[in-house]
Structure formats: C-alpha cells, structure tokens
N, C-alpha and C positions, 0 to 999 in steps of 0.2 A: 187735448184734454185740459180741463181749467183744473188751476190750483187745488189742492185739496190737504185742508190740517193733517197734520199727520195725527192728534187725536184721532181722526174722523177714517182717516185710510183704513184698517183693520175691519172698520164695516162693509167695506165694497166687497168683501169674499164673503158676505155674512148673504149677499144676494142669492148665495146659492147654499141657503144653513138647510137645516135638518125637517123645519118646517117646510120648505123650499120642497124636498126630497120627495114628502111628504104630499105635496100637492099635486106635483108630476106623476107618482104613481096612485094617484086618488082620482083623478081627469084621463089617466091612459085606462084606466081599468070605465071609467064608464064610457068611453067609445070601443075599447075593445076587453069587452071582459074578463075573456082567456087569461089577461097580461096578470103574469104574478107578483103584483106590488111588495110584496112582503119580500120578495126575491132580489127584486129592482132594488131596496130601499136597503137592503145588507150592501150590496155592493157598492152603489153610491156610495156609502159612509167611510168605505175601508180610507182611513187614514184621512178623514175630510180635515181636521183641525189645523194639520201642517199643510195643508194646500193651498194655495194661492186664487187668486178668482179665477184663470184660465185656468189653472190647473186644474179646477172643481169643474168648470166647463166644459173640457177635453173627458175629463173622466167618467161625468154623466151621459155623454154621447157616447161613451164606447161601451158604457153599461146600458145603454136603450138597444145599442146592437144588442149584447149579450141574451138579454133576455125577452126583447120583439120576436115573435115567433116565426116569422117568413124568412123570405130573403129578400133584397133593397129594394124591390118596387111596391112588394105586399107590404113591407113595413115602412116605406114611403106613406101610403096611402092610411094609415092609422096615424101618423106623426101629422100629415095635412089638418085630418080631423082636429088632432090634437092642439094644433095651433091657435087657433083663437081660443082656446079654453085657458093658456097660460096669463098666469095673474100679472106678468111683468115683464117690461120687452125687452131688458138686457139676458133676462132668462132664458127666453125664448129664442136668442145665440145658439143656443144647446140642438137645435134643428136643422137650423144648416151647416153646424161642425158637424153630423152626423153625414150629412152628407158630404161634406168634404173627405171624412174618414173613409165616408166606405160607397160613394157613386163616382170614384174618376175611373169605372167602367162603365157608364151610363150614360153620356155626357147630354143629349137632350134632355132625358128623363133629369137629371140634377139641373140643366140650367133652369129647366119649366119649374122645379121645387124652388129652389134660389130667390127665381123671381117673386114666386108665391109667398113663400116664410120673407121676405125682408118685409111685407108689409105689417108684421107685428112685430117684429126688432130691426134687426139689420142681418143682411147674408154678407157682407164687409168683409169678415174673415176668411170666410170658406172659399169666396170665390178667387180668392189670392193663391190658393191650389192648383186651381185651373190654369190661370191664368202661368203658373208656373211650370204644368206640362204643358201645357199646349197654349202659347200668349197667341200667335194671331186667329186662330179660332175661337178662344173665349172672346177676347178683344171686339172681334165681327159681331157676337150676341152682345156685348154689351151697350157695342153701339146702336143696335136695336132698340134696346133698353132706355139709349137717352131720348126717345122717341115715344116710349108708352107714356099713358094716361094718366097715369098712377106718379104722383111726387116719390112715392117709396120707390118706385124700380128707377126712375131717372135719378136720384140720388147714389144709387147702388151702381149706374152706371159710371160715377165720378168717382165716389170716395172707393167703391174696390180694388181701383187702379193707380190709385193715389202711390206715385214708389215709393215713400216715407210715414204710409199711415202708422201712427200710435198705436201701441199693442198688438203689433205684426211685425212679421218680416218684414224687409224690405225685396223691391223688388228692383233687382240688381238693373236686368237689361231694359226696363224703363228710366232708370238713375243715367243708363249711358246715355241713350237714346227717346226722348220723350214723343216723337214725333207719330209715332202709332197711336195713340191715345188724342190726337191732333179731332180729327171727326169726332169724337165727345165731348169735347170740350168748346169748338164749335156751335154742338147743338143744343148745347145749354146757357150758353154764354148768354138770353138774355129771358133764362128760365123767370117761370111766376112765382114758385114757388122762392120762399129764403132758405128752407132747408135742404134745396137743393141748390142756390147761390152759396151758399155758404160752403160745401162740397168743393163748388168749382174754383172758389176764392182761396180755400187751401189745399187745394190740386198746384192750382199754379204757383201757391207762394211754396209748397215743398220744389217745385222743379225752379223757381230760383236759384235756392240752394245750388245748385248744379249747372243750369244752364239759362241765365240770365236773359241773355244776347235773344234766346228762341222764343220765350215768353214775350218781351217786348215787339220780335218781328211776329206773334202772333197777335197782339194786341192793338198794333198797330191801325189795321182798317176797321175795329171793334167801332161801333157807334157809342163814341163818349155822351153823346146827347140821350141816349136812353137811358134812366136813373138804373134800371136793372143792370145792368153793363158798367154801368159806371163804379156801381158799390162793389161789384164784383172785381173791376180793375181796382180801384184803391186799397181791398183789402188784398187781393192777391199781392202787390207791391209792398204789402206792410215791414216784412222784415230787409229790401231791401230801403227802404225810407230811413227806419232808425239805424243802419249802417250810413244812413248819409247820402247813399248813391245817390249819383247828381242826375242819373236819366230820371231815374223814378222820381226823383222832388220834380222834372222839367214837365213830369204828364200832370201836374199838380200844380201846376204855374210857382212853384217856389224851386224853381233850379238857379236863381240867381244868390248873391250873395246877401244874408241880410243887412239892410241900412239900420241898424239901431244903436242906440246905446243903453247898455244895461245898468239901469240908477242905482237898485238892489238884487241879491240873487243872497238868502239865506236858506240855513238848516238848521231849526232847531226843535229839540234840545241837542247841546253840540254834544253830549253825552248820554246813552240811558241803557237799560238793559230790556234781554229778551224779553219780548211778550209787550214793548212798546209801540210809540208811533211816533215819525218824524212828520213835520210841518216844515215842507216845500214851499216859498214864496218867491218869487219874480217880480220886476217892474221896467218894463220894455218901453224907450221911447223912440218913435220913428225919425230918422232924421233924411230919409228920402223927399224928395218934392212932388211924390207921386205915390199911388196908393200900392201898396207891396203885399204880395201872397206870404204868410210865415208860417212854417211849419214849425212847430213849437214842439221840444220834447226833453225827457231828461235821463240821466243814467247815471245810474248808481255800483260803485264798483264793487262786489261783495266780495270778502274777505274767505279766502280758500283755505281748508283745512291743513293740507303744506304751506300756508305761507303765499304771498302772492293776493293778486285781487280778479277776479273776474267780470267782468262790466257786463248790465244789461240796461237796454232801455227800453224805458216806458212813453208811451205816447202822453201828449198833454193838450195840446189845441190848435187847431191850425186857426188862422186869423189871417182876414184882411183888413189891413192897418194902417188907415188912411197916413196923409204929409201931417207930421208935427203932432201926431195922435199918440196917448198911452197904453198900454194894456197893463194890468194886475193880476195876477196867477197864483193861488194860493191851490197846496194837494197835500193832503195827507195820505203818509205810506205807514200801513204797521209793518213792526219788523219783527216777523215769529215765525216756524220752523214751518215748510209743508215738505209734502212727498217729493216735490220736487227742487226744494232748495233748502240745505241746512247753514244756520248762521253760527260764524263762528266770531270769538272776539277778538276786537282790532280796529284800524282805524276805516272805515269806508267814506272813500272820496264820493260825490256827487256834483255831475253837470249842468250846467244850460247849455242843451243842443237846439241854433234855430239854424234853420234852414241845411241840416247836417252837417253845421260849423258847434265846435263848441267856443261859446262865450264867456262864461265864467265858471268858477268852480267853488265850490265848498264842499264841509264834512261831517260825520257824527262819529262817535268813535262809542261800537259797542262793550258794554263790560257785562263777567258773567253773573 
C-alpha cells in the first residue's frame, strides 16, 4: 500500500459511505427486484460511522446474506449480475467477502465466483479463506488461474497467496514453507501484463522476509535477459538491496565494494518543523580504473516515540560510473505525518548508502 496523509486516511472508509449503500441496493433491486433495498440500507448503516473500511466491508456482505432471498447459489447468481453494475472496484470486494462468509461449503461453485468477481475489483481476500481450510486444493485452482487469459485472474493467482499481503491475515504455513506456491510463481514469472508482475515482484520480496536463500535458488535459472523477468527480479530483491545484502547487490553487478570518494554529502535545513522538506545532496567521485555498477541509496533514522531511532531506506539511483567520472544527487524528502509513519521531535541522522556500505552521514533535527 503507498503512503497515505493521514489528512486523507479517514476517506478510505468513506468508500463505503451512505451514498455507497445507497447504490448497492438501487443496482440489486434492478436485476432482482424482489430485493428489499430499504431493508438492505437499515442494516448496512447500523453503526457505519465507527467502522473501519473492512469493517464496513465485512458488514455489507453479511447484510447482502441477510436479506438476498435464496441460499448461496441462488444468491450467487443475482451478486454475478450485480457485478458489473458496481460504480467502484475496491467496493466491489463486498462480493467475494460474501463468498468467503458463506461458500466454504461450495468450493467449485466459489472458486468459479472468485474468478469471476476479481475481474471488477480483486477476490485477494476471500480467497485467503480457502486457502486456509484447505491450502493444497485451493493452491491446485490457483495455479490454474496463473494460466487464464484474463490479467485479473492470473493476478489473483499471485497476490491471494502472498503470506504477508496488506490488509490480511497472514498466512502462517506459507511464511514456513513457500515452496507450494513455487508453480505460480513460475508461471508468471515473465507475465505481459505489469499488474500481474507487480503481484509476483511482491510475492517474492514478502517471502524474503523469511526465506531468502529459496527466492534466490528460485531465481536463479530465471532468464535475466528477458526485461519482463528482469523487472520482476529487481523489484522482488528490493528490500533485500536497501539492507545491503551483498547477494542481492551481486545479481545487480554492484556486490563489490564501492571505489569512490564522497566530496560532499549534506542535509539541509539542519533544522525545521513538521510539515517541511529536507534537501538531500551527494557528490560521488569514482576513483576505480574501471567502470563500476553503484547502487546509490539513502536512510534516514526516524525518531521513535520512546526515544530511539528507527532507520528506513529509501532508493536513490543506481549508476554506472565510468574511471575518474562524477555523479551529483540532489532529493527532496518532505517530512509530514502519514498512516503509516508519525514523526516525532528530535535529532534524525541520515546516510549515504552505496553499494550497501554506508559512506557518509549527516542530520536534521526536527522541532515541534
């Protein structure tokens, strides 16, 4: 998930506001008229203000059970219809949470839906259920999956299986064990589409996390000469690069040490407050007799609300940098609050990391 202001955070539950409610039982009642929207739209609401965006998502699927008038296949078959009629596709989640709620006695009949609803949002969620009663029977459909026609279902066959997806469970006995999810990953590896590379690129950078050594001996016979494969290996290695790992710099021709000498490395302003932005500058000269791969990045320690710092890095550039050549790097970073990271005041160090050495170091030190 990308950063998001925390201004901006309290709108993402708004995806499922009252208007929202509103539209879901105005498009159910014209493919099935029976359906008593006025019914629907009491229930939805109970207590919509304090819920959360899955919580409002969970709660709308178990109020389309409540008041769809069949049982799962009859009311499968009205939700179908209903699918393309939905104004917005993270909304449209609310279709295969229904099926994760109430088809893991179905299992053909949900994984045929699953495949169908992911190509107007994503079935990412739901199918994390399955996959948790029963992982090598889902797992077999899904690797079906990385084989359809369709970018939405070959996507779905990566990112559902993902052990570390965002806004989910985790999925413990893939975190032990990645190697069953090995044939989808395979068969995607030098997919056409990006947003199903992009899937398989954070497949494998979550199973770094955990099992490094397995990624690599899978990557191994990958065709680096195919640019599809290739984006896909670089990004998969991302978090283990800004740790430095020296295998992952070596598939990158920068696992040697760098030859440079750093002229300048500042941060300024050395001081400012929230809601600013710091001015990153570098001046790298090679002092190799030969032209060297550099992976260029930098990391900033942010200051913890106990006290302490905690370090992230950011990518910056990779360069090949000819005998006796410069480089110049100038970045600006703002420094304001999101969902995912609060800043508190204090001194924050920042580095030049090349080649997953650091080189030099400076600071800003924020006040409130």
């Amino acid at each position: 998930m990308a950063e998001t202001e925390t201004e901006a955070a309290p709108l993402l539950k708004e995806i499922f506001n009252r208007d929202r409610l509103e539209h879901f039982a105005r498009e159910t009642v014209a493919v099935h008229p029976d359906f008593d929207g006025a019914h629907f739209l009491t229930l939805a609401s109970i207590g919509l203000d304090d819920l959360s965006i899955m919580q409002r998502l969970r709660q709308i699927a178990v109020v389309f059970h409540d008041v769809l008038p069949g049982g799962f296949a009859t009311n499968l078959e009205i939700l179908r219809a209903l699918a393309p009629r939905i104004n917005h596709g993270f909304a449209s989640m609310v279709l295969p949470e229904y099926v994760a709620l109430h088809g893991q006695d179905h299992f053909d009949l949900s994984m045929d839906a699953l495949a169908f609803f992911t190509r107007f949002g994503s079935s990412e969620f739901a199918i994390r259920h399955f996959l948790l009663k029963d992982l090598a029977r889902t797992l077999k459909v899904m690797e079906r999956w990385s084989r359809d026609d369709n970018e939405h279902v070959r996507r779905l066959s990566s990112e559902g299986c993902r052990p570390r997806l965002p806004w989910s469970f985790q999925l413990k006995d893939l975190i032990a064990d990645p190697s069953p999810v090995a044939p989808i990953l395979e068969n995607l590896r030098s997919d056409p589409s990006l947003y199903v590379r992009k899937s398989v690129a954070n497949h494998l950078n979550d199973i770094t996390k955990d099992h490094p050594a397995w990624v690599f001996d899978r990557i191994a016979d990958w065709p680096k000469d195919d640019p599809r494969t290739a984006w896909i290996i670089k990004q998969a290695l991302r978090t283990l690069i800004k740790k430095g790992d020296a295998r992952a710099l070596h598939v990158f021709g920068a696992g040697h040490k760098a030859e440079v000498k750093i002229e300048s490395f500042a941060v300024t302003p050395s001081s400012l407050k929230l809601g600013g932005a710091v001015r990153i500058s570098a001046r790298l000269v090679s002092t190799a007799s030969a032209p060297q791969k550099l992976v260029i990045d930098y990391a900033v320690h942010y200051v913890k609300k106990a006290g302490g710092t905690s370090k992230k890095v950011f990518k910056w550039k990779e360069i090949t940098l000819g005998a006796g050549e410069s480089c110049e790097l100038t970045i600006s970073r703002a420094i304001r609050d999101f969902t995912t990271r609060i800043h508190y005041a204090g001194r924050h160090p920042v580095e030049l990391v090349v080649n997953g050495e650091v080189l030099a170091d400076s600071a800003f030190e924020l006040t409130t």
